[in-house]
C-alpha positions as CSV (number, residue, x, y, z in Angstrom):
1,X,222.3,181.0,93.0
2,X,222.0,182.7,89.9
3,X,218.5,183.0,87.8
4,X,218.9,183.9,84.2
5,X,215.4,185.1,82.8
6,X,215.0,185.1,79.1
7,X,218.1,183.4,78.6
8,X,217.5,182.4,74.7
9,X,218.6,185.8,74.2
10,X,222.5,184.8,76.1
11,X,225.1,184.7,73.1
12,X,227.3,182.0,72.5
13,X,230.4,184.1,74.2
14,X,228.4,184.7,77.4
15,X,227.2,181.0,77.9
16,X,231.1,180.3,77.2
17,X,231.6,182.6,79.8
18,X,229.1,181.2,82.5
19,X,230.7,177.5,81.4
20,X,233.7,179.0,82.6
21,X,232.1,180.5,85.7
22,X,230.7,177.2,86.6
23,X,233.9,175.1,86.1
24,X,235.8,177.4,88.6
25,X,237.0,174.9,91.7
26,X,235.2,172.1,89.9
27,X,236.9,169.5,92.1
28,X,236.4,170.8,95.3
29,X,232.6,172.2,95.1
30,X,230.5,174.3,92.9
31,X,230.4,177.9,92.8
32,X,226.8,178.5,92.1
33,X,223.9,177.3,90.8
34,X,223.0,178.1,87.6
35,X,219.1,179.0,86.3
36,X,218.2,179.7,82.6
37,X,214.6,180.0,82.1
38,X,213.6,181.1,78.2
39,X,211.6,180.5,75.8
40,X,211.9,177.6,73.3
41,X,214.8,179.1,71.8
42,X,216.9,178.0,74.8
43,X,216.5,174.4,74.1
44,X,217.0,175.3,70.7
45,X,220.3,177.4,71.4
46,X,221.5,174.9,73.8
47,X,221.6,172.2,71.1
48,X,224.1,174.3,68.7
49,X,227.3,172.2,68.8
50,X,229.2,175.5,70.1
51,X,227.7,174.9,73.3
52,X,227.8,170.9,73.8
53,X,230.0,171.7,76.8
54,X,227.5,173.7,78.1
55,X,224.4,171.7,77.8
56,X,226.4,168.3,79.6
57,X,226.5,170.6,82.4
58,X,222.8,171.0,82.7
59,X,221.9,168.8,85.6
60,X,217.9,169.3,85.1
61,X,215.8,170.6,82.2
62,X,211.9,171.3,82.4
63,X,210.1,172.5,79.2
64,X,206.2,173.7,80.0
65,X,204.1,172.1,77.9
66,X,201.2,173.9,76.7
67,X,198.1,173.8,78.7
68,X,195.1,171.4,77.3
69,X,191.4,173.1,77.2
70,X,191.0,171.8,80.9
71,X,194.3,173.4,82.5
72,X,193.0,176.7,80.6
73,X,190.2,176.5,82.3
74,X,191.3,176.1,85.5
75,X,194.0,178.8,85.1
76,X,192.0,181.8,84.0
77,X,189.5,180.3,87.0
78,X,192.7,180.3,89.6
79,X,193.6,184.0,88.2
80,X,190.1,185.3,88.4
81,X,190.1,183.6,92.0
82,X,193.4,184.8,93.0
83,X,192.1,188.9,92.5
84,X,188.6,188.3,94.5
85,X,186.3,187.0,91.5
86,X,184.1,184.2,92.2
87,X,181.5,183.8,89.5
88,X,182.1,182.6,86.0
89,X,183.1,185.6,83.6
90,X,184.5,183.4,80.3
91,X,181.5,181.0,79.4
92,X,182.8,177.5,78.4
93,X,182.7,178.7,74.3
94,X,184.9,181.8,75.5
95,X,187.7,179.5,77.0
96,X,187.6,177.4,74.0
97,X,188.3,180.1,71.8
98,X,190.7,181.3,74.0
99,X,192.3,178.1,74.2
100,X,192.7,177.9,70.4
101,X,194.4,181.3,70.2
102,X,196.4,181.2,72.4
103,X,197.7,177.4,71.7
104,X,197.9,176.7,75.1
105,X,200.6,179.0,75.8
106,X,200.1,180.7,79.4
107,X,201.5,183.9,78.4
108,X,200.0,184.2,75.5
109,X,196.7,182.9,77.4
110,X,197.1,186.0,79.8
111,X,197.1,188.9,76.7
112,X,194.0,187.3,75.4
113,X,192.0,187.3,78.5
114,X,193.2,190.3,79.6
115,X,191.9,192.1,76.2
116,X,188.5,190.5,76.8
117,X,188.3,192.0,80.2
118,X,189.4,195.4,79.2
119,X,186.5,194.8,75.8
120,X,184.2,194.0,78.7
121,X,184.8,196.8,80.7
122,X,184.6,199.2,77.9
123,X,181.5,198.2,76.5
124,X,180.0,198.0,80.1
């Protein structure tokens, strides 16, 4: 198994290349398994007619939708959780804020939060 992280950034030569990699002993079994996790780029990339061969070798895409207000919730409450915190430190106003700016988007979710806590810790 191979996992490609970031994998919007491949070129068109190199997915040629892992195409290539892939069809080795097609008929008899496959070589490997094949990852690509990216951004939204990927999909994006993927759709170029240069790499139509590519993409109808993709046996299963997943694209991570952004989280609603809820899922936000729960996910800075997990996080929090997961490091040994169990009272409330973003009020309900906070996480809708956060929410907003960061559009759902857990990475972007993660850089938010984590500037509020370092704010917090500064001013005491």
């Amino acid at each position: 198994m191979l996992v490609l992280d970031e994998a919007h950034w491949l070129t068109v030569p190199l997915f040629n290349t892992l195409r290539r990699l892939l069809n080795f002993a097609m008929d008899t079994t496959a070589p490997f398994a094949l990852i690509l996790a990216g951004h939204t780029e990927l999909r994006q990339k993927l759709a170029l007619r240069p790499l139509e061969a590519m993409r109808q070798r993709v046996t299963l895409a997943y694209h991570l939708r952004p989280f609603t207000r809820d899922e936000t919730a729960a996910y800075l409450q997990h996080h929090l959780q997961h490091v040994g915190v169990e009272r409330p430190v973003f009020t309900d106003a906070a996480v809708a804020a956060g929410h907003e700016w960061a559009q759902g988007l857990p990475r972007r979710l993660n850089r938010w939060a984590q500037a509020c806590l370092l704010a917090a810790f500064g001013a005491q």
